[in-house]
MARLUMMAR-134278 format. One record per atom (N, C-alpha, C): residue number from 1; residue in three letters; atom name; x, y, z. Coordinates in steps of 0.2 Angstrom, whole numbers. Each point is the difference from the previous one (the first is absolute). Layout:
# MARLUMMAR-134278
NODE   pos   code   site       x       y       z
NODE   NUM    ALA     CA       X       Y       Z
...
//
This chain:
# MARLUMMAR-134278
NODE   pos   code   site       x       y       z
NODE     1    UNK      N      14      81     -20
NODE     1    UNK     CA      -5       5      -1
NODE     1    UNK      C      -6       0       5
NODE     2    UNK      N      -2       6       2
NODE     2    UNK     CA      -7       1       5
NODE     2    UNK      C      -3       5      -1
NODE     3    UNK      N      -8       0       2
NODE     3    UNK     CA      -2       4       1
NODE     3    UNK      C      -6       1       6
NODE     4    UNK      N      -4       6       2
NODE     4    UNK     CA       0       0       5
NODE     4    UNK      C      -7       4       0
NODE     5    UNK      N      -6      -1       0
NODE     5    UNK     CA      -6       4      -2
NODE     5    UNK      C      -5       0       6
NODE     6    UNK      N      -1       6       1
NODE     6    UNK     CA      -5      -1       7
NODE     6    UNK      C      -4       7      -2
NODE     7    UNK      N      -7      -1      -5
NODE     7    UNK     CA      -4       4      -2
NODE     7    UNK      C      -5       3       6
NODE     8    UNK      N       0      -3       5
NODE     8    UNK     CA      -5       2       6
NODE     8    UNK      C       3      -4       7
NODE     9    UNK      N       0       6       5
NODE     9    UNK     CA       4      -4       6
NODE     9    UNK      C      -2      -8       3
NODE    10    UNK      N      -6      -3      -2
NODE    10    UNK     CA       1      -3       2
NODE    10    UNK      C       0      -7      -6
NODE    11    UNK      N       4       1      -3
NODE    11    UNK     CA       0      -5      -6
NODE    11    UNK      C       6      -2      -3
NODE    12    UNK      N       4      -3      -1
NODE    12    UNK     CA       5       1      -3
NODE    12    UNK      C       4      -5      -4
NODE    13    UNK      N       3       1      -7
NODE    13    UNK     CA       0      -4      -5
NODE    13    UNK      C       7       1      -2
NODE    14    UNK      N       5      -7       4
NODE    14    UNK     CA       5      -2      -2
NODE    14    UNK      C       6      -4      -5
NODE    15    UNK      N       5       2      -5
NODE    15    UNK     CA       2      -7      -5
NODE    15    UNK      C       6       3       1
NODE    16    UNK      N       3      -7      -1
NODE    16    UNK     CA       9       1       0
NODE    16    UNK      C       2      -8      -5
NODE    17    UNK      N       3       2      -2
NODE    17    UNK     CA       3      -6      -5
NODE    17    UNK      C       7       0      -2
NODE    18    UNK      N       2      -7      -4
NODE    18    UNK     CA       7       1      -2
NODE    18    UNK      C      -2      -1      -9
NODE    19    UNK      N       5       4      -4
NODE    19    UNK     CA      -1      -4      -4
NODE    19    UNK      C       6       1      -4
NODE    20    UNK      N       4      -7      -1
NODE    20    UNK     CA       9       0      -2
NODE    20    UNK      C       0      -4      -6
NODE    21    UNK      N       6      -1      -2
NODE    21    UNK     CA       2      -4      -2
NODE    21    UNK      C       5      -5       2
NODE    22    UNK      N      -1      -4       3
NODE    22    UNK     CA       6      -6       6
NODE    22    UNK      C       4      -2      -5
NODE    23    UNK      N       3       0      -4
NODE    23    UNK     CA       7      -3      -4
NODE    23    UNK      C       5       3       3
NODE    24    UNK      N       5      -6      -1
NODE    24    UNK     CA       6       0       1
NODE    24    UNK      C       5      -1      -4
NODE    25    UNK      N       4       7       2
NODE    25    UNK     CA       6       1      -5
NODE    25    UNK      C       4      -5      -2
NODE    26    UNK      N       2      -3       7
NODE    26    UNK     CA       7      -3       1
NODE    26    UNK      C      -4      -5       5
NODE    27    UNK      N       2      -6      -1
NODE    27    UNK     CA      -4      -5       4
NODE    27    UNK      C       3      -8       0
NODE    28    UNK      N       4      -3       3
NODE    28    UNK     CA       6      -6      -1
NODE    28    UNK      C      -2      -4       5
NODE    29    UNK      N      -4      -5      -1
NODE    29    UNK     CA       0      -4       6
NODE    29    UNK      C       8      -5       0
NODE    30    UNK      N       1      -3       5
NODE    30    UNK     CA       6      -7       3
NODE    30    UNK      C      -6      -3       0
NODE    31    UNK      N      -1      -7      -5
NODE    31    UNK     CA      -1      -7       2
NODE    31    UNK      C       3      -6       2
NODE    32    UNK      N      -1      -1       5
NODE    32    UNK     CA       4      -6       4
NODE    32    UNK      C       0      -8      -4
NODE    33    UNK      N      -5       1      -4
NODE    33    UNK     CA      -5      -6      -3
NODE    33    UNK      C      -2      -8       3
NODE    34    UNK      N       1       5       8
NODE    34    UNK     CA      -2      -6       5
NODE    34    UNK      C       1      -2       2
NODE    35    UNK      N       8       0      -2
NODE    35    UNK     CA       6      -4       3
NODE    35    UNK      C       4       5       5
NODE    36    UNK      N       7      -5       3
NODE    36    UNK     CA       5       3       3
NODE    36    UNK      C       6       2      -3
NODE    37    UNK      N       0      -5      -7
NODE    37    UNK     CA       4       0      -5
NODE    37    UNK      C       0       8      -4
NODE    38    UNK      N       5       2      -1
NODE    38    UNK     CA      -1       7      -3
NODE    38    UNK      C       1      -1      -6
NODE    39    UNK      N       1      -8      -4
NODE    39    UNK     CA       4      -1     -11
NODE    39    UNK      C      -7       2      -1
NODE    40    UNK      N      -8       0       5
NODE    40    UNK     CA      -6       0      -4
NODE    40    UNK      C      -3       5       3
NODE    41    UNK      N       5       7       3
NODE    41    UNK     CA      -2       6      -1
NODE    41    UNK      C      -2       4      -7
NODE    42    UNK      N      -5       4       4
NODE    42    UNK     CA       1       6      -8
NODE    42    UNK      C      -3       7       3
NODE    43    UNK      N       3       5      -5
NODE    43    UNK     CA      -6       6       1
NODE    43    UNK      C      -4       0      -5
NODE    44    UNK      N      -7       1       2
NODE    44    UNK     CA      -5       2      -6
NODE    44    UNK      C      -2       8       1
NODE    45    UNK      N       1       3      -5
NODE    45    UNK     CA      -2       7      -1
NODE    45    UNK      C      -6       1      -1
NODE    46    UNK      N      -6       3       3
NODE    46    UNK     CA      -6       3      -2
NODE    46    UNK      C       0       5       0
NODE    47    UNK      N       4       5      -2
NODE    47    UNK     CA       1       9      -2
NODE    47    UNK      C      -6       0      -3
NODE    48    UNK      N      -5       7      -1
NODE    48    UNK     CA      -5       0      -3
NODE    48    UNK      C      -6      -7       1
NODE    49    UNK      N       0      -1       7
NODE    49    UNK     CA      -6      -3       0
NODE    49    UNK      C      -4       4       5
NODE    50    UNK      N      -8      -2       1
NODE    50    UNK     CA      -2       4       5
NODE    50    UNK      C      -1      -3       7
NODE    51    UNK      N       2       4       4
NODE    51    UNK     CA       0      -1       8
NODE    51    UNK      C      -5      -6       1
NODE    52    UNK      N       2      -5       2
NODE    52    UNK     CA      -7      -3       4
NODE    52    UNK      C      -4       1       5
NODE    53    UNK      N      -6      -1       1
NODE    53    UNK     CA      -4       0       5
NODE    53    UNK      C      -1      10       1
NODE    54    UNK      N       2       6      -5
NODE    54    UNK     CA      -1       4      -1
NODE    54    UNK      C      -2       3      -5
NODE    55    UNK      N      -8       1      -1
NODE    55    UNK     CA      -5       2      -4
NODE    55    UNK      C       1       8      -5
NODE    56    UNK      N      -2       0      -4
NODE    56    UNK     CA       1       7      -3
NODE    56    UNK      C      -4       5       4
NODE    57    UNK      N      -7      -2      -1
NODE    57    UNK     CA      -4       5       5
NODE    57    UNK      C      -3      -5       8
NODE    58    UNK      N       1       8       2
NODE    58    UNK     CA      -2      -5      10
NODE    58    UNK      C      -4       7       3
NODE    59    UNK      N      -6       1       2
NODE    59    UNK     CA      -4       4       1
NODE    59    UNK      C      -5      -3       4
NODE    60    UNK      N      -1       5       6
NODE    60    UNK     CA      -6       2       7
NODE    60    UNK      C      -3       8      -3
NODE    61    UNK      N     -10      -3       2
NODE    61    UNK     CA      -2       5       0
NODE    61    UNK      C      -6       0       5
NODE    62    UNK      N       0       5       4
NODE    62    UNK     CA      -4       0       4
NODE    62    UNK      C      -5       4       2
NODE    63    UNK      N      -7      -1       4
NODE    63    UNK     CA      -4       5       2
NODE    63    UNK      C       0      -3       5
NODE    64    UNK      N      -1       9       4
NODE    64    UNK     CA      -1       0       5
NODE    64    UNK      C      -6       3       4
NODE    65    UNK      N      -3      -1       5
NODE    65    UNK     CA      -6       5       2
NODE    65    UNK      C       0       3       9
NODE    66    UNK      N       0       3       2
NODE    66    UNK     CA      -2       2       7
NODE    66    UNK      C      -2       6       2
NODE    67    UNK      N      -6      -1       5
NODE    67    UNK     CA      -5       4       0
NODE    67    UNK      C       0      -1       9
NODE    68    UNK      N       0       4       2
NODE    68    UNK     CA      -3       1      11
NODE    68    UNK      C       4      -6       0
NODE    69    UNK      N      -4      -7       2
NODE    69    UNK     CA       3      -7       4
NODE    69    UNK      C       1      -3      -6
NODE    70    UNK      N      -1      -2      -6
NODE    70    UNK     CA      -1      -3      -6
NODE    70    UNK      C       6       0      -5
NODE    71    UNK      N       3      -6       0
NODE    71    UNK     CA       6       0      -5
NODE    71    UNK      C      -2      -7      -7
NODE    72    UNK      N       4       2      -4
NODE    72    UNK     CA      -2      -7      -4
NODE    72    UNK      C       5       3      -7
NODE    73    UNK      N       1      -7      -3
NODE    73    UNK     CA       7       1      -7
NODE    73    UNK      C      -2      -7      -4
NODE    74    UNK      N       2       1      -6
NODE    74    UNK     CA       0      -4      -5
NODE    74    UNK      C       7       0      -2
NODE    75    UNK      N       4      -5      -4
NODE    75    UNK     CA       8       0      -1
NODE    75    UNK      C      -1      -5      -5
NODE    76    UNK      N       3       3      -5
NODE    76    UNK     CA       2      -7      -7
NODE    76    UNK      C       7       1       0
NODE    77    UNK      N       2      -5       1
NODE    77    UNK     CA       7       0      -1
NODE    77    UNK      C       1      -6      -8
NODE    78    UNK      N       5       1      -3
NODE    78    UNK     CA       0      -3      -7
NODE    78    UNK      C       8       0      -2
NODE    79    UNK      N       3      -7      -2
NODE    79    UNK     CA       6      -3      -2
NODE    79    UNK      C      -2      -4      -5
NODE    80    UNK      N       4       5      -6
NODE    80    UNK     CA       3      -1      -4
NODE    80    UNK      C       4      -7      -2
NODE    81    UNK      N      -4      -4      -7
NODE    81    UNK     CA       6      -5      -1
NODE    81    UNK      C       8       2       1
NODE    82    UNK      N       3      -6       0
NODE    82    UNK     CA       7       0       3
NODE    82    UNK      C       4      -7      -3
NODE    83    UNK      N       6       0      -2
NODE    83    UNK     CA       4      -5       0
NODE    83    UNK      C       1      -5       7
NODE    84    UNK      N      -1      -5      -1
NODE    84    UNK     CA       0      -7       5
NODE    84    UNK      C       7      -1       2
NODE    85    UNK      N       3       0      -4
NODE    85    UNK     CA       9      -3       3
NODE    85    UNK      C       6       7      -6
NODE    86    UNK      N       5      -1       2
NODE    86    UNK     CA       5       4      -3
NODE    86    UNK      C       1      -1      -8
NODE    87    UNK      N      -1      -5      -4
NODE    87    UNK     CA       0      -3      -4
NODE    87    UNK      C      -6       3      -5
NODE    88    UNK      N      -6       5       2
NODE    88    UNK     CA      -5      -1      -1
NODE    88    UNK      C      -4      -5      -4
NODE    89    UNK      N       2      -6       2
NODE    89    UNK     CA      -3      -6      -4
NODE    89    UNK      C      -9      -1       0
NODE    90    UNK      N      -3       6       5
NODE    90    UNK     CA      -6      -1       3
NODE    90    UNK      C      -1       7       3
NODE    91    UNK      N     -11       0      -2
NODE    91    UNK     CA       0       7       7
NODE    91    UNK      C      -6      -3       3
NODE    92    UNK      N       1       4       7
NODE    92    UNK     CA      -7       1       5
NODE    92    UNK      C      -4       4      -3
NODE    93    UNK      N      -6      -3       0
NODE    93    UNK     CA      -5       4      -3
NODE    93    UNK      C      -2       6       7
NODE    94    UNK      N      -1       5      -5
NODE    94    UNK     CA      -4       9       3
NODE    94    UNK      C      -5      -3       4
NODE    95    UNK      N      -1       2       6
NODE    95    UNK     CA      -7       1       6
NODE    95    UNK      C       0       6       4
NODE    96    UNK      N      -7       1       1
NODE    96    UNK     CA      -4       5       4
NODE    96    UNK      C      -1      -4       6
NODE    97    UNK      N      -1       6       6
NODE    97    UNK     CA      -1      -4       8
NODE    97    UNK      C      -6       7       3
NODE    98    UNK      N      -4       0       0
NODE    98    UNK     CA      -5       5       3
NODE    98    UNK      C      -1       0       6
NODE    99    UNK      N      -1       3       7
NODE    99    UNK     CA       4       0       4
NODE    99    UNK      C      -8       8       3
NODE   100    UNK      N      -3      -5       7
NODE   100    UNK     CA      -4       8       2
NODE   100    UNK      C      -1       0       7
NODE   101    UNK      N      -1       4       2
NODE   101    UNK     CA      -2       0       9
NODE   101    UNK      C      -6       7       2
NODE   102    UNK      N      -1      -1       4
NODE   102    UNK     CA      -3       5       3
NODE   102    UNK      C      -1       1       7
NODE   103    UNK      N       1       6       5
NODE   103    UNK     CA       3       0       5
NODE   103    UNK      C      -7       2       4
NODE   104    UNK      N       2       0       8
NODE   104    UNK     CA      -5       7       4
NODE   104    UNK      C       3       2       6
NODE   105    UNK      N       2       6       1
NODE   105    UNK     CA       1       1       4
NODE   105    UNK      C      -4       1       9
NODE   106    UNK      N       1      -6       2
NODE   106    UNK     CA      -4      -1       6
NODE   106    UNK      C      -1       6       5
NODE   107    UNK      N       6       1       2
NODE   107    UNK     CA       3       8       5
NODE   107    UNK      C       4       2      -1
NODE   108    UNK      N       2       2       5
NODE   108    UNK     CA       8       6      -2
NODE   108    UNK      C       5      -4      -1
NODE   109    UNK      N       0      -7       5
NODE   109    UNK     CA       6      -5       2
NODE   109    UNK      C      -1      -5      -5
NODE   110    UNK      N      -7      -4      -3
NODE   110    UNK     CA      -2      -4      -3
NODE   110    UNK      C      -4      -1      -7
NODE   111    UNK      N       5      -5      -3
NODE   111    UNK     CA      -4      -2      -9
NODE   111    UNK      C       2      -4      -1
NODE   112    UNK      N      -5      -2      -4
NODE   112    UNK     CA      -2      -6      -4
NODE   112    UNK      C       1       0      -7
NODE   113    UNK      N       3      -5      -2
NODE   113    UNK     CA      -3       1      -9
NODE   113    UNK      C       1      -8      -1
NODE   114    UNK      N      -2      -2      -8
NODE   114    UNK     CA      -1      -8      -3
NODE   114    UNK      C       2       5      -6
NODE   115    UNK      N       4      -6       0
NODE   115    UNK     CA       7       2      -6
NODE   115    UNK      C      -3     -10      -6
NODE   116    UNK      N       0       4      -6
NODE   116    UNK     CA       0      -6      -3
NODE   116    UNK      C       4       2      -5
NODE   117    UNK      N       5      -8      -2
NODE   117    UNK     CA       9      -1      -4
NODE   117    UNK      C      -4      -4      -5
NODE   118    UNK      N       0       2      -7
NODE   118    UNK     CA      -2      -4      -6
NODE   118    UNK      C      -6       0      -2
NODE   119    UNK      N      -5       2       1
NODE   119    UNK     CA      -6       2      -1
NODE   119    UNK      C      -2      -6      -6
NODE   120    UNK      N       2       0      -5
NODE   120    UNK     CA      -2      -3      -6
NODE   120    UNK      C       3      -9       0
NODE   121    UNK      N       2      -1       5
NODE   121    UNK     CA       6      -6       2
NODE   121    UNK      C       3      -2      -8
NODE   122    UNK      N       4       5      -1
NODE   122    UNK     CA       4       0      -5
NODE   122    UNK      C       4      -4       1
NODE   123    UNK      N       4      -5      -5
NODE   123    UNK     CA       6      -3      -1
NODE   123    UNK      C       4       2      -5
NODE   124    UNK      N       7       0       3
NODE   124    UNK     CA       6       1      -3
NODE   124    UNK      C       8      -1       3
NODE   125    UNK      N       4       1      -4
NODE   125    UNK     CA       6      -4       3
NODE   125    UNK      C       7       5       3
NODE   126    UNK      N      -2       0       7
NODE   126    UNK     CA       6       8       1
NODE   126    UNK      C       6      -2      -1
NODE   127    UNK      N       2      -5      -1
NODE   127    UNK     CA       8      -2       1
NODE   127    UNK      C       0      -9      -5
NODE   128    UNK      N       5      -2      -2
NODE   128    UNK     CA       4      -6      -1
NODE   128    UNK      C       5      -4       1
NODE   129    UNK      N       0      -7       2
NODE   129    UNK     CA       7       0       3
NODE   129    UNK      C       3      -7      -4
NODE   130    UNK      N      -3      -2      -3
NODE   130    UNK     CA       1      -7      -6
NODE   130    UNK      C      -4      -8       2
NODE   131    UNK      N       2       0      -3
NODE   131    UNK     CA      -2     -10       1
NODE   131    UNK      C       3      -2       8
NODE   132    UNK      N      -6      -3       2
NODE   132    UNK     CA      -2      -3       5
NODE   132    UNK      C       5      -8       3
NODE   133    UNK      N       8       1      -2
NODE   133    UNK     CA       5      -4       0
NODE   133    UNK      C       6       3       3
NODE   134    UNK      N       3      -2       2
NODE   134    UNK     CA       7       0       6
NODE   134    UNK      C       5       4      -7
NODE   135    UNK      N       2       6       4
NODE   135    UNK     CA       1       1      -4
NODE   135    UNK      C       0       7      -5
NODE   136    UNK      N      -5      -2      -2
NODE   136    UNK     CA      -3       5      -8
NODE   136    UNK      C       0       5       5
NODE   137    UNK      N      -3       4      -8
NODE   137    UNK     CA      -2      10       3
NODE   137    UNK      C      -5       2      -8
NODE   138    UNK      N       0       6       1
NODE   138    UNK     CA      -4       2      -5
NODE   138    UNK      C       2       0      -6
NODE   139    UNK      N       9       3       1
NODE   139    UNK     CA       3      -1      -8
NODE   139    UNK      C       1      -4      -5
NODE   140    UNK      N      -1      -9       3
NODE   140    UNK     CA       0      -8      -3
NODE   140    UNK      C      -6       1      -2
NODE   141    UNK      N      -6       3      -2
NODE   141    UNK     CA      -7      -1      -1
NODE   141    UNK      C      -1       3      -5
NODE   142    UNK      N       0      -1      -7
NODE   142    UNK     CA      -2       3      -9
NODE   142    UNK      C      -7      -2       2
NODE   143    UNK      N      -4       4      -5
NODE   143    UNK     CA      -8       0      -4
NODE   143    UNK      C      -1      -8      -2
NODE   144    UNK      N       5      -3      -2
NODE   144    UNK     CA       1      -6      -3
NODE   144    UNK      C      -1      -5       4
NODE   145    UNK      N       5       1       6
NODE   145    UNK     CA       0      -5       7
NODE   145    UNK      C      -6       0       1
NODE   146    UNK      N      -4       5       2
NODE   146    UNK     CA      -6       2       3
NODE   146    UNK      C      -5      -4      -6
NODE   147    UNK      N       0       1      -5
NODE   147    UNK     CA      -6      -3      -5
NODE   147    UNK      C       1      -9       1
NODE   148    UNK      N       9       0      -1
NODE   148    UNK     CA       0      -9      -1
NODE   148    UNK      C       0      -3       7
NODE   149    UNK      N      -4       4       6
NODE   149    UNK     CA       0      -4       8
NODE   149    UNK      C      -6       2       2
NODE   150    UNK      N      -6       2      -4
NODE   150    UNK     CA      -5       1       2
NODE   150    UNK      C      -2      -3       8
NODE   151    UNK      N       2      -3       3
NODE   151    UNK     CA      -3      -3       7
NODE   151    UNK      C       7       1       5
NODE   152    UNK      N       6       5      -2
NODE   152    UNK     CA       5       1       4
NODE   152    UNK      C      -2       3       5
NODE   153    UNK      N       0       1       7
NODE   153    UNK     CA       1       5       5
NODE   153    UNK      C       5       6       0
NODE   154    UNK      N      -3       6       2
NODE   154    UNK     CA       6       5       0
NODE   154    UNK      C      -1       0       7
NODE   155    UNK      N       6       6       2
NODE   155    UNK     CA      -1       5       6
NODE   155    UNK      C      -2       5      -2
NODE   156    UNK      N      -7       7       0
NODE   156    UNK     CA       0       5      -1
NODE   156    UNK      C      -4       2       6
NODE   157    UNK      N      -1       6       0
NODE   157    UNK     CA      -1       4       5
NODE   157    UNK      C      -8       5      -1
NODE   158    UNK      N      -5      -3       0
NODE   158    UNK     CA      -6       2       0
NODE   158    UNK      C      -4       6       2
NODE   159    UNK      N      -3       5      -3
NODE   159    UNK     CA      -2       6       2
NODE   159    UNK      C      -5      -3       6
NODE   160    UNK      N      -3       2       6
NODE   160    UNK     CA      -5      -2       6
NODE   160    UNK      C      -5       0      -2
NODE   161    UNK      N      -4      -5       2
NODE   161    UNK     CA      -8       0      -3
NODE   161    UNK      C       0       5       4
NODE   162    UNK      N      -8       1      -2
NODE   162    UNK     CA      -5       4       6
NODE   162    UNK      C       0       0       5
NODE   163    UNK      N       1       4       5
NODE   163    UNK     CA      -2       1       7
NODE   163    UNK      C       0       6       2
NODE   164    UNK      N      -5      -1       9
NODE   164    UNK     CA      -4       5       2
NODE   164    UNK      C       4       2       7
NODE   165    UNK      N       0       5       2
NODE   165    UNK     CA       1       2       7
NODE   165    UNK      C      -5       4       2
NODE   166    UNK      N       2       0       6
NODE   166    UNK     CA      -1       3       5
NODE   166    UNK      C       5       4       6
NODE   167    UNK      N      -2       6       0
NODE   167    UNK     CA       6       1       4
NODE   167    UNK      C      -2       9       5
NODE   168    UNK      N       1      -2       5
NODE   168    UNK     CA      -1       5       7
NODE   168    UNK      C       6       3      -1
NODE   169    UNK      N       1       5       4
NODE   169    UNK     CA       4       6       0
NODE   169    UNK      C       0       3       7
NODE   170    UNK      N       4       1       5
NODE   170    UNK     CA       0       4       7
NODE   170    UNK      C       5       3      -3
NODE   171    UNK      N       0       8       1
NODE   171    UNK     CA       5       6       2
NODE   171    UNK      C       3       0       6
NODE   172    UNK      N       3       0       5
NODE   172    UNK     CA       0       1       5
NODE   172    UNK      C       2      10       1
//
């Protein structure tokens, strides 16, 4: 879904989103269970579980401004909790990322703008990848495992703190 609003030329007010439902019909994992040996193969079925690492809602909303040399934007992006592994044993908690810059146009060839990523130096978790051992993944990880190892290490994959740019621009 998007929509696309621009009440006065120099203004403009953008949103586009997802909003699904990530379940899977039909979903059969092969587990190796570690080994080479296949007597301690198996499959496990998650038919009807929801997608990992995809959110039901996922949505950007943006303003925009430009007037003669003068640019500038605001942008909330926002992600939707989500299931952590296939198993949905566990979720990533929902986060917003706020997101602004403003530009000038120096001449015809040259601009500038300072772009700032996180405004509110939010945290949140973009991805997961399991326990911090040789090995593992996301899927070996229950709400269980996670409360009885309080001091366990994961591998996950961190939304970016705050930061600033700076950034020139030649046309040739």
């Amino acid at each position: 879904m998007g929509n696309h609003l621009q009440p006065y030329s120099i203004f403009n007010l953008s949103f586009n989103g997802v909003l699904q439902n990530p379940k899977a019909r039909k979903w059969n994992i092969y587990d190796a269970a570690g080994s080479v040996d296949i007597a301690d193969d198996s499959i496990i079925n998650y038919s009807g579980n929801r997608l990992p690492f995809n959110p039901k809602l996922l949505f950007n909303l943006s303003a925009e401004f430009e007037k003669d040399k003068v640019s500038s934007f605001i942008k909330w992006k926002y992600t939707g909790k989500r299931e952590g592994n296939v198993a949905n044993a566990f979720q990533l908690a929902a986060y917003s990322i706020f997101d602004a810059g403003i530009g000038y146009q120096i001449n015809k060839n040259l601009s500038a703008r300072v772009l700032a990523s996180n405004l509110l130096n939010s945290d949140g978790l973009a991805n997961f990848f399991g326990a911090n051992s040789f090995g593992a993944n996301a899927n070996g990880v229950t709400q269980d495992y996670i409360n009885d190892n309080p001091d366990a290490s994961f591998i996950v994959v961190p939304i970016l703190p705050r930061s600033t740019m700076l950034t020139l621009n030649y046309a040739f």
